[in-house]
Residue, then its C-alpha position, 0 to 999 in steps of 0.5 A: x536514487x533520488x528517483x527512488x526517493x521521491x517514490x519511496x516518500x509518495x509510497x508512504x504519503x499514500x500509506x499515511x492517507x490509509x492510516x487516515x483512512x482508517x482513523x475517520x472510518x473507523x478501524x474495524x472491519x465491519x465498518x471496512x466491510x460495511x462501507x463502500x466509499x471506506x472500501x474505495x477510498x484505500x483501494x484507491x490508495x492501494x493502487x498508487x502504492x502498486x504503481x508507485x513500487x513498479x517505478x522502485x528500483x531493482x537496488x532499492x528493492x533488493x536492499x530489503x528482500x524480505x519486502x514483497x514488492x511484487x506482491x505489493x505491485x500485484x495488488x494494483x492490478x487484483x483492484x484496478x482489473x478486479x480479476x475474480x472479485x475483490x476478497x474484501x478480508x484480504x484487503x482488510x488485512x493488508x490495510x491493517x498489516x501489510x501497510x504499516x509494515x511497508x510504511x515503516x519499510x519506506x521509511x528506513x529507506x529513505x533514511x539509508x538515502 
């Protein structure tokens, strides 16, 4: 468990670098899509989230099913191999939805530890 801890505080580190993200670029999605080095700097942060949940445990990760971890561990390899482009609107909108939803998610399971 306490593997899944350090996991699980590094997934919401990274959450919070989007949120960062957000705040300095501008949370709005023409300046999102606008923005190339915006674009990067949270694809970047997607990828380590990705990478990060493929290290979570089966307990941790059934403890909250609702989650979709291996979407979320999917999203890693859409950006890092770019498999048919980038849809750059659904990107936004797991930045703006999916992210602080996990975050919060993280965050109760850390607790629970």
């Amino acid at each position: 468990m306490n593997s899944d801890l350090k996991t699980l505080e590094t997934i919401v580190e990274y959450c919070t670098k989007i949120e960062n993200a957000t705040m300095r670029f501008g949370n709005n999605q023409k300046e999102f899509l606008s923005d190339i080095d915006y674009q990067h700097t949270c694809s970047f942060s997607i990828t380590q989230i990705g990478e990060q949940v493929k290290r979570l445990s089966k307990e941790i990760r059934e403890k909250t099913p609702e989650t979709q971890w291996r979407k979320i561990a999917g999203m890693k390899d859409i950006i890092t191999h770019a498999y048919g482009g980038i849809d750059l609107i659904k990107l936004w909108n797991v930045i703006t939805e999916k992210i602080p939803e996990l975050k919060e998610t993280c965050n109760k399971l850390i607790r629970e530890l």
